[in-house]
C-alpha positions as a LaTeX table, in Angstrom:
\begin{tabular}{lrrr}
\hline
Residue & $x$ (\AA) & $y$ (\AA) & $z$ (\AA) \\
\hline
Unk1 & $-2.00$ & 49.72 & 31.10 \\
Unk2 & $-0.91$ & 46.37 & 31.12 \\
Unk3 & $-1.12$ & 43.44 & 28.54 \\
Unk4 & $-4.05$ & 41.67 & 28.57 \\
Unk5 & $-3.69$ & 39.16 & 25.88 \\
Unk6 & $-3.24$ & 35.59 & 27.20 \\
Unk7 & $-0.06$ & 34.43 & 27.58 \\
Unk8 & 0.86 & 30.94 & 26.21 \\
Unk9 & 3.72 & 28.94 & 27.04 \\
Unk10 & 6.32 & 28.64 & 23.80 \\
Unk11 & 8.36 & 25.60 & 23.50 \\
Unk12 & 12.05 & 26.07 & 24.80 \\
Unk13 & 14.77 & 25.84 & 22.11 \\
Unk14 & 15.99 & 22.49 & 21.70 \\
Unk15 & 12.93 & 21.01 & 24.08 \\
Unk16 & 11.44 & 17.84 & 22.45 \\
Unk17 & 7.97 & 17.87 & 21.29 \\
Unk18 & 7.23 & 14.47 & 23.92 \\
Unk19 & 6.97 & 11.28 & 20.96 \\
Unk20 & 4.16 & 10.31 & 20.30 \\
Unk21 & 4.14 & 6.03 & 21.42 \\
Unk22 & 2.53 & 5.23 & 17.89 \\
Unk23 & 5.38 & 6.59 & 16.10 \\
Unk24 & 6.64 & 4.00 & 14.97 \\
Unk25 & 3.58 & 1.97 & 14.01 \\
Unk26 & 2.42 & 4.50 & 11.93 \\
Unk27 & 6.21 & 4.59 & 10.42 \\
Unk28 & 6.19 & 1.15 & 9.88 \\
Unk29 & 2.60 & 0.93 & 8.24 \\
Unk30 & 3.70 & 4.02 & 6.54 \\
Unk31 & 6.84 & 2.58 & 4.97 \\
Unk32 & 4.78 & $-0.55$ & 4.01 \\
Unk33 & 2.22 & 1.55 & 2.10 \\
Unk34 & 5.02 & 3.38 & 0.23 \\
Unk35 & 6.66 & $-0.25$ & $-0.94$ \\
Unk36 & 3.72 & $-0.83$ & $-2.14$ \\
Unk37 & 3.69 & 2.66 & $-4.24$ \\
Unk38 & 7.33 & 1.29 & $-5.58$ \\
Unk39 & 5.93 & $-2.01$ & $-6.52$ \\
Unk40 & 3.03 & $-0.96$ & $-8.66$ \\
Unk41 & 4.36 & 2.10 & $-10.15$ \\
Unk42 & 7.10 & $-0.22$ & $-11.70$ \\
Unk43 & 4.36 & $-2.70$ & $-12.74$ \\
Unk44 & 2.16 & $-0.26$ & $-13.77$ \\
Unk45 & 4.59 & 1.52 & $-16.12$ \\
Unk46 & 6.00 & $-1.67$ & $-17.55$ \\
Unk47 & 2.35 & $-2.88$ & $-18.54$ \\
Unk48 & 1.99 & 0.90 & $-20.04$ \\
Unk49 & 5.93 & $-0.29$ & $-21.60$ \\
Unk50 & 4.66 & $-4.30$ & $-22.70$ \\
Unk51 & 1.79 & $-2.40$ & $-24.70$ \\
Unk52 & 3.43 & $-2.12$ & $-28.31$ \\
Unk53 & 6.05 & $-4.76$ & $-27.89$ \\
Unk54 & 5.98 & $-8.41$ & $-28.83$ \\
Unk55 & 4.74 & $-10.77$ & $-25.74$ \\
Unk56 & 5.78 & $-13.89$ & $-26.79$ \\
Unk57 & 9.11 & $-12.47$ & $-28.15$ \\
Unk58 & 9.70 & $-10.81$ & $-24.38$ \\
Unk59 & 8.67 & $-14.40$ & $-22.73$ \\
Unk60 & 11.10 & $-15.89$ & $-24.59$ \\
Unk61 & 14.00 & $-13.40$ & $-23.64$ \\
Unk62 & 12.60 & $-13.99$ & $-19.97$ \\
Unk63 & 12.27 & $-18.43$ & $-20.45$ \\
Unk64 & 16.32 & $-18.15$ & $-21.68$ \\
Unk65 & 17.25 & $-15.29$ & $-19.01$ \\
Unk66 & 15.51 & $-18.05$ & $-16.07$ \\
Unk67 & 17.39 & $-20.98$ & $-17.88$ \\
Unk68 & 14.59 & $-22.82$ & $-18.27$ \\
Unk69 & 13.99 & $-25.49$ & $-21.28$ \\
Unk70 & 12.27 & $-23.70$ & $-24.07$ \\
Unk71 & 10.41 & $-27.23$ & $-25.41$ \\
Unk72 & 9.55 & $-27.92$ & $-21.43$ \\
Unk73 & 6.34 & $-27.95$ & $-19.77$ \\
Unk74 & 6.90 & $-25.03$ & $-17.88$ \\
Unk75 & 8.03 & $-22.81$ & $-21.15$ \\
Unk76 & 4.81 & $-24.15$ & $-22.91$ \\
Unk77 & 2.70 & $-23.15$ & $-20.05$ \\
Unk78 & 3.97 & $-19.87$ & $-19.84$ \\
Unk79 & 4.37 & $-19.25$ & $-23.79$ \\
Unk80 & 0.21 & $-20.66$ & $-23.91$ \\
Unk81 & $-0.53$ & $-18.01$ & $-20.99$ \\
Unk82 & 1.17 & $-14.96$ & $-22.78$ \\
Unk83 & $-1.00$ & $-15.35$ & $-25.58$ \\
Unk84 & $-4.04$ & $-14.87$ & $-23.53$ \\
Unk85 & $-2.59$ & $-11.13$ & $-22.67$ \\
Unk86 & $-3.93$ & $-8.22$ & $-24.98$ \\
Unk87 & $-3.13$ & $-4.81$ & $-25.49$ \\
Unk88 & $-6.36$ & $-3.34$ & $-24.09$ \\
Unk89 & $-5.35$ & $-5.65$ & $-21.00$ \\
Unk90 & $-2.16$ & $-4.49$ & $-20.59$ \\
Unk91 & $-3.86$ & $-0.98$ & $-20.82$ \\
Unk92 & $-6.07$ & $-1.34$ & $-18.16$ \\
Unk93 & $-3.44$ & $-3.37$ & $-16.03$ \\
Unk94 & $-0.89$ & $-0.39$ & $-16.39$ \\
Unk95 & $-3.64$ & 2.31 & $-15.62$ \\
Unk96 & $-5.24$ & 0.68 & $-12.64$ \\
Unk97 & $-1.91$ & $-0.39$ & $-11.43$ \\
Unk98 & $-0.83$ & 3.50 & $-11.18$ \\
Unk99 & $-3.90$ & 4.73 & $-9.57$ \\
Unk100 & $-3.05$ & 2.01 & $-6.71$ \\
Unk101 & 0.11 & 3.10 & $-6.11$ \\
Unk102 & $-1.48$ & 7.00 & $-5.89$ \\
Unk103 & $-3.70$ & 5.64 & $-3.53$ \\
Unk104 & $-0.82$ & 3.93 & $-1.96$ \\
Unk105 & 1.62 & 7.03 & $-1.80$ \\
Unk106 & $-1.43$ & 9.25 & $-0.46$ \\
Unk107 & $-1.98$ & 6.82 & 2.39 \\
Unk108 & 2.13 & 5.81 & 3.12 \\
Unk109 & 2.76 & 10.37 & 3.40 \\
Unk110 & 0.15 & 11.01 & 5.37 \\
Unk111 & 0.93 & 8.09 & 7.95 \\
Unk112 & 4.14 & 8.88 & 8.03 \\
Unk113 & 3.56 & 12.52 & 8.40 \\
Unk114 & 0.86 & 11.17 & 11.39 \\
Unk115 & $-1.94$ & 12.54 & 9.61 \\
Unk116 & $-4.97$ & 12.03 & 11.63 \\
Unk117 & $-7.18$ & 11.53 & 7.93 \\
Unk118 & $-4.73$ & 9.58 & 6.67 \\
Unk119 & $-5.48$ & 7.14 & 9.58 \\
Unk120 & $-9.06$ & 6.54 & 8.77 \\
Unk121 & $-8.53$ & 6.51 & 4.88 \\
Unk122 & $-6.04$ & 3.69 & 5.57 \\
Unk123 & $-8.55$ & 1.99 & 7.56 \\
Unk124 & $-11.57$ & 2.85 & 5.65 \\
Unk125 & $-9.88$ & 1.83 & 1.72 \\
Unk126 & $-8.12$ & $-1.13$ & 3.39 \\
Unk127 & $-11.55$ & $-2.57$ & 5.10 \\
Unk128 & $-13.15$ & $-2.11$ & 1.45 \\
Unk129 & $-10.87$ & $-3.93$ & 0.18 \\
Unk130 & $-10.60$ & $-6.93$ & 2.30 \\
Unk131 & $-14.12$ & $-8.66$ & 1.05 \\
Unk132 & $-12.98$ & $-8.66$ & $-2.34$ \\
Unk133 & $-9.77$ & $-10.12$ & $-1.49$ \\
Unk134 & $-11.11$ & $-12.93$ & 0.91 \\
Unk135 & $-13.43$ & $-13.79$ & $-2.38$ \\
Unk136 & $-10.16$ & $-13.58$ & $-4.93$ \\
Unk137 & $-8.69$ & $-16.43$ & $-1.85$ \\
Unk138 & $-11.53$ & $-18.38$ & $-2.10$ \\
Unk139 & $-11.95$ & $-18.44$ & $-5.97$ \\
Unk140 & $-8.88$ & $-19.26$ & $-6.53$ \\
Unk141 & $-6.37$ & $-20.48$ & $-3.75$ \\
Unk142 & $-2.92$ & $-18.96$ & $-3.63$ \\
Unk143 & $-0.69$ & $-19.27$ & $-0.37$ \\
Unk144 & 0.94 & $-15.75$ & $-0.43$ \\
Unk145 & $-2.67$ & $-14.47$ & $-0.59$ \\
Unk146 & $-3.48$ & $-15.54$ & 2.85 \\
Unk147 & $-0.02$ & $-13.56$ & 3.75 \\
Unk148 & $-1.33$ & $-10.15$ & 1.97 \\
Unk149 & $-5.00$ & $-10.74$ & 4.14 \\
Unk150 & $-3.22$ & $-10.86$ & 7.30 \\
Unk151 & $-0.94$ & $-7.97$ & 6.67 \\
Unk152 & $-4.25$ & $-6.10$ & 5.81 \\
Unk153 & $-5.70$ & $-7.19$ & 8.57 \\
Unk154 & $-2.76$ & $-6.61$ & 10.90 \\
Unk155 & $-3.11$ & $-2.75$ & 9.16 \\
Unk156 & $-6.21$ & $-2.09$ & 9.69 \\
Unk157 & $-6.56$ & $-3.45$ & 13.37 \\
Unk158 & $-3.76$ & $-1.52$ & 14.60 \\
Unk159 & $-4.97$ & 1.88 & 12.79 \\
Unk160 & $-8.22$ & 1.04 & 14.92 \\
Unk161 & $-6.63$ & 0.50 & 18.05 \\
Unk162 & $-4.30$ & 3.95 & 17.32 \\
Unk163 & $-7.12$ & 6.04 & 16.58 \\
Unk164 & $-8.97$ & 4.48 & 20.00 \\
Unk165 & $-6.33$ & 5.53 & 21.89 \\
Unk166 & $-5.91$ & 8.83 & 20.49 \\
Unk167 & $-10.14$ & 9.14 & 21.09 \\
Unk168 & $-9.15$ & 8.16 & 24.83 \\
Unk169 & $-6.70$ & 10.78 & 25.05 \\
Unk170 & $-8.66$ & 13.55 & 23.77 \\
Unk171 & $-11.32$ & 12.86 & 26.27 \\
Unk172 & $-8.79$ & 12.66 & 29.22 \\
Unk173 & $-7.19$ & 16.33 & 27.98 \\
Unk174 & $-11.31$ & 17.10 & 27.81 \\
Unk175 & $-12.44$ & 16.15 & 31.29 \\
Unk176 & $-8.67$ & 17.18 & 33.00 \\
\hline
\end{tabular}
């Protein structure tokens, strides 16, 4: 009696897997997420480090590493701004700094790895966050916060347009 079972095509040894044309998109986006994982892990534990050390001692260190005059304006500014900065600050700084960069690492994988959730978690957490960081732009003006809006933006318009292609796609392989 012969086989019955269906009989499905395996892939050839050393036959490429056709790339996918987001690739690299989601590589770059990907890459981008996981800088940002660097960047506020290391903040994040130095806050946690700044905790039971001396601020204005460790401005100082930093006013005569920068070479600036410690009896300028610039040194008094800084020294004046230091003292605002408490331990319970530096706490919550550090804390909410690593949980970022979790958030961060989750999304940057599971681009990378072309994670279909990871996609709309991108989207979905970077679209939260864009109100509150349009009113942080307006409260107070800063240039390179107009740069992080539009990388944001860039982000999450180009998840949206991957994930509408990949919707097109399934419906194609659907109906063919």
């Amino acid at each position: 009696m012969p086989d019955q079972t269906e009989h499905t095509e395996q892939p050839v040894i050393g036959e490429k897997k056709p790339r996918d044309i987001n690739a690299t998109g989601l590589m770059v986006v990907g890459l981008f997420k996981l800088s940002k994982t660097l960047f506020f892990t290391a903040v994040g534990f130095e806050a946690l480090h700044l905790i039971h050390t001396n601020l204005g001692d460790q401005m100082m260190r930093l006013i005569d590493w920068l070479h600036i005059n410690p009896v300028g304006a610039v040194a008094s500014f800084l020294m004046d701004r230091v003292d605002l900065i408490g331990h319970h600050q530096l706490r919550e700084a550090g804390l909410y700094s690593l949980l970022y960069a979790g958030v961060c690492l989750i999304e940057g994988v599971g681009l990378i790895r072309h994670k279909g959730w990871a996609e709309y978690f991108t989207v979905l957490l970077t679209t939260l966050g864009l109100p509150w960081e349009i009113y942080e732009l307006i409260h107070r003006f800063e240039a390179y916060k107009i740069g992080l809006i539009a990388a944001n933006v860039a982000v999450v318009l180009y998840l949206v347009w991957v994930l509408k292609k990949k919707r097109e796609r399934m419906r194609v392989e659907e109906t063919g």
